[in-house]
Backbone bond lengths (Angstrom), bond angles and torsions (degrees), N, CA, C in turn:
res aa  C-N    CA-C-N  psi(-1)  N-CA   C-N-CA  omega(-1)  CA-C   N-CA-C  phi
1 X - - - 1.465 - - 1.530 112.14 -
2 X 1.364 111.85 -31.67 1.389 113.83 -161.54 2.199 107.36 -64.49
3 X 1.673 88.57 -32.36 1.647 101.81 176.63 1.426 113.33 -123.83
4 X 1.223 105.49 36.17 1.742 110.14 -172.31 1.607 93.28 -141.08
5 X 1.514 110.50 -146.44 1.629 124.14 -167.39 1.459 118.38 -54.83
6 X 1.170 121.60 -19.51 1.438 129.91 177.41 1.902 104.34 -125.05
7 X 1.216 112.64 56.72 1.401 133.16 -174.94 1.682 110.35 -42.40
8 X 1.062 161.84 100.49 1.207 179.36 149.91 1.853 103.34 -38.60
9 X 1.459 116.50 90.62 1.323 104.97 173.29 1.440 106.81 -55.18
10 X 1.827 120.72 159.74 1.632 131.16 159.92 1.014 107.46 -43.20
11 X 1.662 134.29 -38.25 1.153 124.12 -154.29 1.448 101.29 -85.88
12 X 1.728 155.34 -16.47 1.302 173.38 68.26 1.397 98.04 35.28
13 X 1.183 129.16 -28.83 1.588 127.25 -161.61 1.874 96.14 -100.45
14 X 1.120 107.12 124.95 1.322 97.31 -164.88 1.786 93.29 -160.28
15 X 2.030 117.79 132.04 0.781 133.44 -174.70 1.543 114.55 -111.44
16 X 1.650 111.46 164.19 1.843 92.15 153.75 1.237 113.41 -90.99
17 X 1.218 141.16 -19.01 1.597 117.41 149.85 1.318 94.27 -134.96
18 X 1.574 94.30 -170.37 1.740 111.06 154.14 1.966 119.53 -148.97
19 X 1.106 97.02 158.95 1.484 101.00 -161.30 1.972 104.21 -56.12
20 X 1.560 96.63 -65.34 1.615 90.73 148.28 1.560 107.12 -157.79
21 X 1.207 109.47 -154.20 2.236 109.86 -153.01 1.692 91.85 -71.71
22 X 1.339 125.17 -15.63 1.469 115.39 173.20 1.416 112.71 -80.33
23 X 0.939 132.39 -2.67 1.412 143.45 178.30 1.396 125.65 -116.56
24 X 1.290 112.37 21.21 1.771 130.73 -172.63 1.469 110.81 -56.29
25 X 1.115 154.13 -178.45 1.692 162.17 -81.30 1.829 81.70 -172.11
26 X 1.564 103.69 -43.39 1.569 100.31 -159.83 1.370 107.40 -106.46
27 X 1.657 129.41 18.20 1.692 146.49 119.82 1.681 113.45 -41.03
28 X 1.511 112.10 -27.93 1.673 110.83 -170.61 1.249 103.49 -73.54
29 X 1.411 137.32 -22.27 1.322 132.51 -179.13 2.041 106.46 -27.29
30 X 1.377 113.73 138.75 1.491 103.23 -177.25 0.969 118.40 -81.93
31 X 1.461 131.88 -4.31 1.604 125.14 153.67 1.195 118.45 -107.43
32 X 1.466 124.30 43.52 1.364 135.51 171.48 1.333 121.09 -83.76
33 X 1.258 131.14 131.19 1.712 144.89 -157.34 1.734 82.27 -92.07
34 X 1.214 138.65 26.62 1.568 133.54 159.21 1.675 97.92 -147.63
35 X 1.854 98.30 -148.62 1.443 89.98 -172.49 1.381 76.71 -173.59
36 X 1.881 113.82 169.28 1.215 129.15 178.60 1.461 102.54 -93.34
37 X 1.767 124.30 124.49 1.275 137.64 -178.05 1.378 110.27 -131.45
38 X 1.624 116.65 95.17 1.490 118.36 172.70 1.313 119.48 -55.15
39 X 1.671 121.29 160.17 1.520 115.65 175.38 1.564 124.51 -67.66
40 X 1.396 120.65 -10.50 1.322 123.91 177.43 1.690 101.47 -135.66
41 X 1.302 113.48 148.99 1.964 126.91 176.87 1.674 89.58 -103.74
42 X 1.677 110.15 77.48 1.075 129.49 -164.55 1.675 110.50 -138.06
43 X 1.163 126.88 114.96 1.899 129.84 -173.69 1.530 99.69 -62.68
44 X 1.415 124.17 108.11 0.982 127.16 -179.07 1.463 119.91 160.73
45 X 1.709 102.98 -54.20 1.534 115.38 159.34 1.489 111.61 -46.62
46 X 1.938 91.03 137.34 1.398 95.91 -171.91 2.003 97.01 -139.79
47 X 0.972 104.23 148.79 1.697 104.01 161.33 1.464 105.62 -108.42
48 X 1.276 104.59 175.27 1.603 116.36 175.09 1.304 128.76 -169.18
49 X 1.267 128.50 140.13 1.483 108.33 179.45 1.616 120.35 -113.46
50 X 1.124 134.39 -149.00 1.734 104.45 -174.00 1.987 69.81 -179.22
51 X 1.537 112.29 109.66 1.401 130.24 164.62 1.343 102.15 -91.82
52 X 1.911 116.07 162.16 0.929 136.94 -142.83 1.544 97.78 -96.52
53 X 1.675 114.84 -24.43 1.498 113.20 -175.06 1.671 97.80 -139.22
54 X 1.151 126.46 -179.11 1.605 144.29 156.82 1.679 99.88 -53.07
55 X 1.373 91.14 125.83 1.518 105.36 -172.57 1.956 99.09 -120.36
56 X 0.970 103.16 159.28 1.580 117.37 158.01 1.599 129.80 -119.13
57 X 1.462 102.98 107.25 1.680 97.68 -162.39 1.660 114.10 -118.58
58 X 1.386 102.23 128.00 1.310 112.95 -135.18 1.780 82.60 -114.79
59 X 1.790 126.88 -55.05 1.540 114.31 -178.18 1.812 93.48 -132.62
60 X 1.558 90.42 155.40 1.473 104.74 154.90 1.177 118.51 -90.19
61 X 1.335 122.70 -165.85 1.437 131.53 157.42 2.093 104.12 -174.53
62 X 1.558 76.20 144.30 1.924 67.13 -167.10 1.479 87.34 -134.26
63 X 1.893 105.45 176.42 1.609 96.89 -161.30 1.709 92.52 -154.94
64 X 1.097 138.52 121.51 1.461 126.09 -165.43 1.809 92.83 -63.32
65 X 1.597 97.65 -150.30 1.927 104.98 -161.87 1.740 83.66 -100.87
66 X 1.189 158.84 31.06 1.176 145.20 94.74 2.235 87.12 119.63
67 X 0.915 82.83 -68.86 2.090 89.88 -171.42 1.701 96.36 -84.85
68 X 0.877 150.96 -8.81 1.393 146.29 126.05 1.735 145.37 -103.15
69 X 1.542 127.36 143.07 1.377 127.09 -166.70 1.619 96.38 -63.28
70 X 1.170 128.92 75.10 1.358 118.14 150.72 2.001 110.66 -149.19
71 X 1.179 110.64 145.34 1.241 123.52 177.80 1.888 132.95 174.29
72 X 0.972 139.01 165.69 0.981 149.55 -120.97 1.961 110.62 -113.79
73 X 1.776 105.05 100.60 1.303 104.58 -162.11 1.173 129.81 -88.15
74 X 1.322 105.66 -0.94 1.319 126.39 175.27 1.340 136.97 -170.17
75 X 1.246 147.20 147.52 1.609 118.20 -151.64 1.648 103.48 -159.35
76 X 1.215 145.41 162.49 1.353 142.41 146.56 1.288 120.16 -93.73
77 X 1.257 136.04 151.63 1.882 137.07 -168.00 1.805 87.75 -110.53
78 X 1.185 122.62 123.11 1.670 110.45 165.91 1.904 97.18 -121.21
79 X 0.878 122.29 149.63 1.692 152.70 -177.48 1.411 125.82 -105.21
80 X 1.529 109.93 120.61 1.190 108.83 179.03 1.630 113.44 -119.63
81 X 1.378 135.01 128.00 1.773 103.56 143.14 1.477 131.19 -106.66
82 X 1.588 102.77 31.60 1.486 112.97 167.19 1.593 118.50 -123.07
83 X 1.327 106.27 -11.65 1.383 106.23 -173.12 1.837 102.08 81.23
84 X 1.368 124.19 -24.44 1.027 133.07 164.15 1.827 136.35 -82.97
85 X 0.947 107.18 -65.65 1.528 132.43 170.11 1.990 107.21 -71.49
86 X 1.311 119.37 99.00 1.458 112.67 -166.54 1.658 94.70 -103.50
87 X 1.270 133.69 167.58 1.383 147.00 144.85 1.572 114.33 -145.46
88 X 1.262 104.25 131.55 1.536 125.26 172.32 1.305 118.45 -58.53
89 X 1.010 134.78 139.25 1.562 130.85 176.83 1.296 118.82 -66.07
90 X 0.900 131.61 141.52 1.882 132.34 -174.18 1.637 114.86 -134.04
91 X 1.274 98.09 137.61 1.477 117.58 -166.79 1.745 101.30 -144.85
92 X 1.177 115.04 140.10 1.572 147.60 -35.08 1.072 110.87 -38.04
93 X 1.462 142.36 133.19 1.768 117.85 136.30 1.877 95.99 86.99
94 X 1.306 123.18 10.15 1.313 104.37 -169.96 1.268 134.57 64.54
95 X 1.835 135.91 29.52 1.294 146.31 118.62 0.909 153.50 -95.22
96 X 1.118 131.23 27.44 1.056 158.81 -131.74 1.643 125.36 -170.64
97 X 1.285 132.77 76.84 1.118 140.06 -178.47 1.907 107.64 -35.73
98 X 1.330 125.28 122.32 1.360 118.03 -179.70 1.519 102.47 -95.17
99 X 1.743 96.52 123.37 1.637 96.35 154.29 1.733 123.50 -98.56
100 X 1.108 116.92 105.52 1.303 104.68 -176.16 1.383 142.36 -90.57
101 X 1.288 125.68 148.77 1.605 113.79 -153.54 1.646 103.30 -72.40
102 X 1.320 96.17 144.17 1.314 86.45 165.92 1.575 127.00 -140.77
103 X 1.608 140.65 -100.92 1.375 109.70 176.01 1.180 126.89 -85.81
104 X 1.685 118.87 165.56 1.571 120.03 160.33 1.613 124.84 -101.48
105 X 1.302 104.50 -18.07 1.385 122.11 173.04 1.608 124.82 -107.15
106 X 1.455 117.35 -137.17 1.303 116.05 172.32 1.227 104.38 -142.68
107 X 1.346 125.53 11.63 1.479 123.43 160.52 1.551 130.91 -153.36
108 X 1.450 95.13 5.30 1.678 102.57 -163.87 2.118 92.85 -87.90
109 X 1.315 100.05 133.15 1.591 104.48 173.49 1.268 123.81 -52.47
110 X 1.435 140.82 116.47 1.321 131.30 160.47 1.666 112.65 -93.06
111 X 0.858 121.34 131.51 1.549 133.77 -166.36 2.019 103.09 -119.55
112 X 1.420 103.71 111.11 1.138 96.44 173.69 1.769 110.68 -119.24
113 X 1.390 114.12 140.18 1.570 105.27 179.01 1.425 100.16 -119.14
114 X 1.767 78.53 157.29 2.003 90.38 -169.56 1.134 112.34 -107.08
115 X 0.813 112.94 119.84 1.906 115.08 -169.48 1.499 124.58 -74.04
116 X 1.292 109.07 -4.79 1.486 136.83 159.67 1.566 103.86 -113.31
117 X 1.455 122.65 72.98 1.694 112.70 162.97 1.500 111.77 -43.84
118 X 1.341 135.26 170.31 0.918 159.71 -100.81 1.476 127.99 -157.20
119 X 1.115 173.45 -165.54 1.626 155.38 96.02 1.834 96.14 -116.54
120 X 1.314 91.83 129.72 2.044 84.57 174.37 1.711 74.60 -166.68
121 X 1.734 88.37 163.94 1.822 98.24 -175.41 2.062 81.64 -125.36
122 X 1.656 109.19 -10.39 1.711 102.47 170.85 1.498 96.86 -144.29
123 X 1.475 107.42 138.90 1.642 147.96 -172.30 1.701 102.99 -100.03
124 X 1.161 119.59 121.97 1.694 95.97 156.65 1.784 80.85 -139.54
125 X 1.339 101.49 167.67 1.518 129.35 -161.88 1.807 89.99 -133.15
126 X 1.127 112.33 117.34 1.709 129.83 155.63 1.472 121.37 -102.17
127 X 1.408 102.21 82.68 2.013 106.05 165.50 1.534 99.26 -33.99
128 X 1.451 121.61 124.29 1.244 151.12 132.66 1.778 130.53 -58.53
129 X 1.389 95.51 -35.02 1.377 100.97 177.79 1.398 113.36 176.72
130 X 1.215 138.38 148.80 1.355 153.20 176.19 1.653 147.93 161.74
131 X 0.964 112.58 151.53 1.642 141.47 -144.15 2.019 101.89 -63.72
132 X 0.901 101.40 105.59 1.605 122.27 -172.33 1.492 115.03 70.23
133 X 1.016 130.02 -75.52 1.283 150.31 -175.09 1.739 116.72 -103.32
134 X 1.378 143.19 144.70 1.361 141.72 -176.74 2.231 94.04 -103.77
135 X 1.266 74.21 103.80 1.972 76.61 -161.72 1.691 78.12 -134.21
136 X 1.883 111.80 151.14 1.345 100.06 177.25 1.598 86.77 -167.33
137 X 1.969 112.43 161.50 1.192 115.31 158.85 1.292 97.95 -142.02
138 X 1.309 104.29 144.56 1.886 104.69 169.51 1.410 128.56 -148.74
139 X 1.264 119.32 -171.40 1.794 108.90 -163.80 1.262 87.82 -166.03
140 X 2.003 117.36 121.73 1.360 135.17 -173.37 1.651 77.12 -105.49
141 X 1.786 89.75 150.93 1.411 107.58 -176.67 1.847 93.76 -139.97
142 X 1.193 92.48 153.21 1.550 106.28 -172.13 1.463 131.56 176.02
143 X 1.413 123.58 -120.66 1.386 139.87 142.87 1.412 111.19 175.15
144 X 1.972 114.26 171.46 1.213 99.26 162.11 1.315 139.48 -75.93
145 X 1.540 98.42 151.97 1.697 136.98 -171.83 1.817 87.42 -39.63
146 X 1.925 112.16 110.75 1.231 114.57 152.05 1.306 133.28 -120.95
147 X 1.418 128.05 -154.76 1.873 111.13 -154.88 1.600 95.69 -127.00
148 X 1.182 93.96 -171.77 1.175 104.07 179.52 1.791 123.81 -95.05
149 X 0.692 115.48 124.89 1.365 128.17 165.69 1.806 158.50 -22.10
150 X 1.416 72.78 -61.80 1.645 110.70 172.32 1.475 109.17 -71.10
151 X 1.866 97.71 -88.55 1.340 112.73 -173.15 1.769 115.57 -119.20
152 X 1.544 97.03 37.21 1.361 99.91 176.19 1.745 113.84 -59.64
153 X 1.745 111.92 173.83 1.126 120.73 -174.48 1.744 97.26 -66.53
154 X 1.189 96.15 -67.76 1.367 113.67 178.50 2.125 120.87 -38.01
155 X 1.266 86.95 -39.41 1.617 97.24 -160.77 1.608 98.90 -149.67
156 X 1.628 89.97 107.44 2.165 98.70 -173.66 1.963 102.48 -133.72
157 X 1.139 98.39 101.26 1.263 117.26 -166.59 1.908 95.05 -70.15
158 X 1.402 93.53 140.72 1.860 100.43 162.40 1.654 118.33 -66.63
159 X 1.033 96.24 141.20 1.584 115.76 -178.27 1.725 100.64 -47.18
160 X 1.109 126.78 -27.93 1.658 121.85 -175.38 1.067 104.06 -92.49
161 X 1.602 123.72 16.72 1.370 125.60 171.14 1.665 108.57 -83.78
162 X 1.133 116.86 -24.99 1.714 157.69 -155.76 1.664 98.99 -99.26
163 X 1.177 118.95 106.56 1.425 127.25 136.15 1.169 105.35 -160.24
164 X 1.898 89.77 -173.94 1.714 122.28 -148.42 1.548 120.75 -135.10
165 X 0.751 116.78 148.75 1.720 107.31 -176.79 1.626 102.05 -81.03
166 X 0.958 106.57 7.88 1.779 99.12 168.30 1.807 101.22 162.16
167 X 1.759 111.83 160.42 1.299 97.77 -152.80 1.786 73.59 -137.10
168 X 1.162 116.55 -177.26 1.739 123.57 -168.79 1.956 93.88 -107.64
169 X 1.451 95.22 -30.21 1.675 103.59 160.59 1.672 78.55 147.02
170 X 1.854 97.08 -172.26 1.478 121.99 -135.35 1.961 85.45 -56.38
171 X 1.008 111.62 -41.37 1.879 104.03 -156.24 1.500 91.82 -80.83
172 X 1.271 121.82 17.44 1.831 95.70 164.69 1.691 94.73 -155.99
173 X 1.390 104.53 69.77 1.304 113.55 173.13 1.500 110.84 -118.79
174 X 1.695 110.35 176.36 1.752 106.47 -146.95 1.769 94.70 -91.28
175 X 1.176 119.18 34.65 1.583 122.93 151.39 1.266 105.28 -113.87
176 X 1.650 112.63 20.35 1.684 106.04 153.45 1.332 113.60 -123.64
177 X 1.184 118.09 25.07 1.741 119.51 166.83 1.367 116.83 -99.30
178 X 1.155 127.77 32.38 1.440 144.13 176.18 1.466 92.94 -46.07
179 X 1.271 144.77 147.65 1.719 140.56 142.39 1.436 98.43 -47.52
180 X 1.355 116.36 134.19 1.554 125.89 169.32 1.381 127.97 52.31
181 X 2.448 99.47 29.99 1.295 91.18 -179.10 1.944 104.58 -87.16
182 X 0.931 103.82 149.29 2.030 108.59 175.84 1.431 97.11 -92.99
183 X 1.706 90.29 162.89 1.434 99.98 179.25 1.622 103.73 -100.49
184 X 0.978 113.43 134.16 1.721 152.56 149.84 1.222 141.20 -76.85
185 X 1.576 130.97 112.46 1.136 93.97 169.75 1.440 147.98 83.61
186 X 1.312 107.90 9.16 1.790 110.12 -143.92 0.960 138.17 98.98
187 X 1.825 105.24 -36.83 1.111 88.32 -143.20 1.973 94.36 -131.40
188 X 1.230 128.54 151.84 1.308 151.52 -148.22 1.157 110.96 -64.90
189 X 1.282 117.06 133.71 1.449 121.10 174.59 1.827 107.97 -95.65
190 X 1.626 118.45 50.27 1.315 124.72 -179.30 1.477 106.25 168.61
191 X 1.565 109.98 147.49 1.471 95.46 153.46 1.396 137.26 -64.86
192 X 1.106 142.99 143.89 1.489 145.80 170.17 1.543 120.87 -111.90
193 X 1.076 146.18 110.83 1.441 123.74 -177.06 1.639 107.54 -103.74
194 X 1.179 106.65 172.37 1.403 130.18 -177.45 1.574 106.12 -40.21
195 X 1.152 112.75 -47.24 1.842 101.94 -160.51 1.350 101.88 -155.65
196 X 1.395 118.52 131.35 1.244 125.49 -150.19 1.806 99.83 -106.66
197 X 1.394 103.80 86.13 1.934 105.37 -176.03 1.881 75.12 -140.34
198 X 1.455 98.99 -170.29 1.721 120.17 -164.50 1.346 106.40 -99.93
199 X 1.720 120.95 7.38 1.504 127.61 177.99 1.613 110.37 -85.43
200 X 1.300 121.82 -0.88 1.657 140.02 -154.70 1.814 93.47 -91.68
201 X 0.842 109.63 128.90 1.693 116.76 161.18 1.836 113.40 -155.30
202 X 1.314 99.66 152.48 1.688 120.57 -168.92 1.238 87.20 -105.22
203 X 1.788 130.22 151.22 1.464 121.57 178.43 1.855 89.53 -141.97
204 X 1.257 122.85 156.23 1.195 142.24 154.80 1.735 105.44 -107.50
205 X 1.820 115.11 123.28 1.600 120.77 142.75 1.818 115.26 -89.99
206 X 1.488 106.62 81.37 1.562 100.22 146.79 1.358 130.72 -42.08
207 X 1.028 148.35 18.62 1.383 146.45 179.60 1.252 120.95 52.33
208 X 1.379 143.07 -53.76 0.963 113.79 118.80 1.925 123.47 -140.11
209 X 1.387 108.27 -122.45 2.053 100.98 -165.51 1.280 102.53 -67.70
210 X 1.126 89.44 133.20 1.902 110.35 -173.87 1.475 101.35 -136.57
211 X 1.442 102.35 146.73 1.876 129.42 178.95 1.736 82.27 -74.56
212 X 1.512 101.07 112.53 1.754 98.75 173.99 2.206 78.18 -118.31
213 X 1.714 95.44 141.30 1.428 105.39 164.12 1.307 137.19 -124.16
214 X 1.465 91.86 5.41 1.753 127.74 -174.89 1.199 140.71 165.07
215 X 1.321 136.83 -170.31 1.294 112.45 152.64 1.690 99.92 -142.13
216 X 1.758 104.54 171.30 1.618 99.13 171.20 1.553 111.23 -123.21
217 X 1.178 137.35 160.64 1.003 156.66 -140.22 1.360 120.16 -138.57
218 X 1.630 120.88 128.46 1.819 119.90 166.79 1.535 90.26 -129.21
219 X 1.170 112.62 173.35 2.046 134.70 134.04 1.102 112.43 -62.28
220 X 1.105 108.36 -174.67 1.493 116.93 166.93 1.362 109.99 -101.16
221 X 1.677 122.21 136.13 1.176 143.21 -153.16 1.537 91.53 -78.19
222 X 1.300 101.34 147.24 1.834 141.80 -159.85 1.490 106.84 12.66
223 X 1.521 111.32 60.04 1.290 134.08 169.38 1.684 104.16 -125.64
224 X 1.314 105.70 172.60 1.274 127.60 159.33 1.540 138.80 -103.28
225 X 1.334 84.53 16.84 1.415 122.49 -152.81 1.826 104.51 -104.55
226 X 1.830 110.36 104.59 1.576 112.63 -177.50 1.230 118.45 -175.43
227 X 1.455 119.01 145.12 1.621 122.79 -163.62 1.617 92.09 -81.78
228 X 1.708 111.51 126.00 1.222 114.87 143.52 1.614 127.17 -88.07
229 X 1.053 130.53 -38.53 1.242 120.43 154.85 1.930 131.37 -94.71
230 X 1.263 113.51 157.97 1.307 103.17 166.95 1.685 116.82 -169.23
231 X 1.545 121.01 178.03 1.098 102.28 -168.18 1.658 81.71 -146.60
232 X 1.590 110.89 155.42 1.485 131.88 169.09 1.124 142.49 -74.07
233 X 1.503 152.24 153.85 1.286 129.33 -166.85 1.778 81.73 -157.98
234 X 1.192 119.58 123.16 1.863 99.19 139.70 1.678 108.73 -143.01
235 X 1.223 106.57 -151.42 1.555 129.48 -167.41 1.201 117.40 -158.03
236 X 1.239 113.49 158.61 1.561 121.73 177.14 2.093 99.44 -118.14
237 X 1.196 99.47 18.26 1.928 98.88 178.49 1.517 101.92 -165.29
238 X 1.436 121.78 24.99 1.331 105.08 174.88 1.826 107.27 51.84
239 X 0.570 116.68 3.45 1.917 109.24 177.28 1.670 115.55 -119.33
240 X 1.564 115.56 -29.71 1.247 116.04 -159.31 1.361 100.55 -130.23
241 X 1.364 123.90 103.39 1.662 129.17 -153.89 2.081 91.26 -104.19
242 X 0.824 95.66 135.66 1.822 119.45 168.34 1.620 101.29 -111.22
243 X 1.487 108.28 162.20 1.738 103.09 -172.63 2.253 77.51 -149.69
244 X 1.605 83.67 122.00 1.141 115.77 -165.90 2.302 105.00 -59.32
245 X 1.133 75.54 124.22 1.718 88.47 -176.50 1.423 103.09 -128.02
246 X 2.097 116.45 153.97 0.743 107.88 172.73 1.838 116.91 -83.00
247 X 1.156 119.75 170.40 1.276 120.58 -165.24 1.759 112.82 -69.93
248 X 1.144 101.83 134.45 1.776 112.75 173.01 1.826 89.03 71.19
249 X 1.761 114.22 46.31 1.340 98.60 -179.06 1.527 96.27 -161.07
250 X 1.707 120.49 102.38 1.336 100.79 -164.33 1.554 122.47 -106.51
251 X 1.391 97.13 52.77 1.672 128.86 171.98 1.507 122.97 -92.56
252 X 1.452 121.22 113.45 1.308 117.02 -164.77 1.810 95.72 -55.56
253 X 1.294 116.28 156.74 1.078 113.17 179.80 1.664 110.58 -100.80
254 X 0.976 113.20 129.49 1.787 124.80 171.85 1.464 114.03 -85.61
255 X 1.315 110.61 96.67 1.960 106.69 -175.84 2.216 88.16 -99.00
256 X 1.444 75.88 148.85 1.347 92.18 -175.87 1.655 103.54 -95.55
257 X 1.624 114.67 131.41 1.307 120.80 -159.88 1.507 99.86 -100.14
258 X 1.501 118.94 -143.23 1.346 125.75 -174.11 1.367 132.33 -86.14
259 X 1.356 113.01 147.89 1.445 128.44 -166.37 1.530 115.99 -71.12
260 X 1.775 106.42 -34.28 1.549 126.56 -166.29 2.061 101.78 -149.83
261 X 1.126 91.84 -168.67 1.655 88.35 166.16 1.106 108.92 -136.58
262 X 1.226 115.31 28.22 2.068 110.61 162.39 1.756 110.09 -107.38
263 X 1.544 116.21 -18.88 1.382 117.28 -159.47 1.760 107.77 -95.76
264 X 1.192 123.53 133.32 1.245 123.23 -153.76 1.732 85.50 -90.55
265 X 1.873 118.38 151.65 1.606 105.95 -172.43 1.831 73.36 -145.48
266 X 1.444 105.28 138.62 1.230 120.03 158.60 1.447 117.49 -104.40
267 X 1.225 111.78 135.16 1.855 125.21 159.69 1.307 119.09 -127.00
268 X 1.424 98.28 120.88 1.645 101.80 -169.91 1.386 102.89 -112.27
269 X 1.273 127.73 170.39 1.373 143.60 -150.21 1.306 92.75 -131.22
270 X 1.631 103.38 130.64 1.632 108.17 168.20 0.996 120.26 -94.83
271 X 1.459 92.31 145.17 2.151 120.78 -145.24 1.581 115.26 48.82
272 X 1.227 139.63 18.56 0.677 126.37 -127.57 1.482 151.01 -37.93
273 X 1.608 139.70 -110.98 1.360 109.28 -177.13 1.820 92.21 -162.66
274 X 1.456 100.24 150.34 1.787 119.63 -175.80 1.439 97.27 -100.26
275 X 1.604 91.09 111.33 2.383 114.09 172.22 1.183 95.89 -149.64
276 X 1.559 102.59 143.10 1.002 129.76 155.24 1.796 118.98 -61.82
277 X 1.590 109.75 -37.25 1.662 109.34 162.52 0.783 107.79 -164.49
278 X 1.268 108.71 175.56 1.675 122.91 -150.00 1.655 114.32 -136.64
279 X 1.161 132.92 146.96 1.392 128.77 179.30 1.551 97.55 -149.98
280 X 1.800 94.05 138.98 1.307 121.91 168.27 2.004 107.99 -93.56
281 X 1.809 102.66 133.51 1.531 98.63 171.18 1.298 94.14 -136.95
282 X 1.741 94.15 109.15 2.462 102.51 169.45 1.557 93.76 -62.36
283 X 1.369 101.72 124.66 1.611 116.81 143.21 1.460 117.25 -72.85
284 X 1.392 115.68 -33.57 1.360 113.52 -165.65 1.471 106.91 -163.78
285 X 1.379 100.57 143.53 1.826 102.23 -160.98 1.399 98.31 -151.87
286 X 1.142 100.81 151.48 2.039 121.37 167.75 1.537 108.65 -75.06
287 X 1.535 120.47 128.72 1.550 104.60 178.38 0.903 114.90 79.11
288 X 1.726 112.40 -92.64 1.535 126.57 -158.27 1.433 106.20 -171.31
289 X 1.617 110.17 141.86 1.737 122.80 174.60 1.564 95.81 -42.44
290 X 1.151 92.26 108.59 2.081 91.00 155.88 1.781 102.48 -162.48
291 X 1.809 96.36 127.19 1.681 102.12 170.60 1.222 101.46 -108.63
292 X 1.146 109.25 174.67 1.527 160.08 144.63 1.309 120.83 -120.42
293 X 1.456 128.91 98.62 1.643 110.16 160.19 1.432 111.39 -160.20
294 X 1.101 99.88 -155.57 1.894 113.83 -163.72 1.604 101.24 -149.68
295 X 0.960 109.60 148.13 1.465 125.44 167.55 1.630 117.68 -105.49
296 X 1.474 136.23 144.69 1.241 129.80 -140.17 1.200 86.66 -156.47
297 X 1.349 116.70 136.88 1.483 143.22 -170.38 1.333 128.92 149.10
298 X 1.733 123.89 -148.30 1.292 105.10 -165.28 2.117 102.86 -137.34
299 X 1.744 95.25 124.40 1.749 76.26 -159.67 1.644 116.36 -83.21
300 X 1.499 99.37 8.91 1.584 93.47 176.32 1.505 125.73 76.07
């Protein structure tokens, strides 16, 4: 993105130092005939870039300084959407500060993906460690920052948009899987269906083809009750269901769901994909089948 569809002027490219003006922040480009070289091979130096809108960043890729053996072996990604307020990326599960590997050479691509994408409108990259010199080029990959779906601000679909292949009865039916709906009343803070085997699925009708880029995920609220595994299904007519695979790979794909049922977990789909709707099917759950979630993309 930084030299592709969401183009990053030089002047956006911005370091805490540099060795000197031939070695600038905006040399890091990843097919650049130079490279970004701070004034000290010191833990601390950071580059960064600063895009024009809310981005979603899903992999890096970094590249040593290309015409000499020096480059950058390991690094942390930290996130901003103020340019003020920063957070580090975290891996497993979000405790865990990620250091990620990065080159062995001085020009071959290392590509790392984050299994928790991201929203930041500024990126900075902190060398951790590396081989002669702290010299680096790189290229954030992603797209723009989109909303939610379901029960976004923008876009809040009717509850008869919402069903289920079976419900536990009226107080835990799929106009109660809202993301972050609570229970009330009776009535459920999640869907629940009738019978807990791998024939069970939750479905969203978008109305119609929509930029879908993932979806996010709860349990059902102050239960113990939540899908750890699951797999995808949608359509572009409600009649003719596809079951979501990764690309050049014709294996249904198994995304791994939630840890608890209070913590919200996103899985996004690479590049993702144009349906009219979408359906969730738990393979495997804590307790008992119960969602909460949202679908994430762009409504056009």
């Amino acid at each position: 993105m930084i030299s592709g569809d969401a183009y990053v002027p030089d002047s956006r490219m911005t370091a805490s130092s540099v060795f000197s003006t031939n070695y600038g922040p905006e040399k890091a480009r990843i097919d650049s005939e130079g490279a970004w070289y701070p004034l000290t091979d010191t833990v601390g130096e950071w580059i960064q870039v600063e895009f024009d809108d809310f981005m979603t960043i899903q992999t890096v890729t970094t590249k040593g300084r290309g015409v000499y053996n020096q480059w950058v072996t390991s690094y942390e990604l930290h996130s901003s959407l103020d340019g003020v307020t920063w957070e580090p990326y975290m891996e497993p599960y979000g405790d865990t500060v990620k250091i990620f590997s990065g080159n062995v050479d001085m020009d071959t691509p290392v590509e790392n993906y984050l299994i928790a994408p991201i929203k930041a409108k500024y990126v900075k990259l902190y060398p951790k460690s590396w081989y002669v010199n702290m010299t680096m080029r790189f290229e954030l990959h992603g797209w723009h920052y989109s909303g939610d779906l379901i029960s976004g601000v923008d876009r809040y679909l009717a509850d008869g948009r919402l069903n289920a292949s079976s419900q536990l009865d009226d107080f835990h039916g799929a106009n109660r899987s809202r993301l972050h709906e609570t229970a009330s009343g009776g009535m459920s803070g999640g869907w629940v269906p009738l019978t807990m085997d791998n024939q069970q699925w939750i479905q969203v009708d978008l109305g119609y083809n929509t930029a879908v880029k993932g979806v996010a995920m709860q349990g059902q609220e102050g239960t113990y009750s939540f899908v750890t595994e699951f797999y995808v299904s949608y359509s572009e007519d409600l009649t003719t269901w596809t079951n979501y695979t990764l690309p050049n790979v014709n294996t249904t794909m198994i995304f791994e769901g939630n840890l608890n049922s209070s913590h919200v977990r996103k899985r996004y789909f690479t590049g993702g994909i144009i349906v009219r709707a979408i359906r969730l099917h738990p393979t495997a759950w804590n307790d008992s089948i119960a969602i909460r979630w949202e679908v994430l993309g762009c409504p056009g």
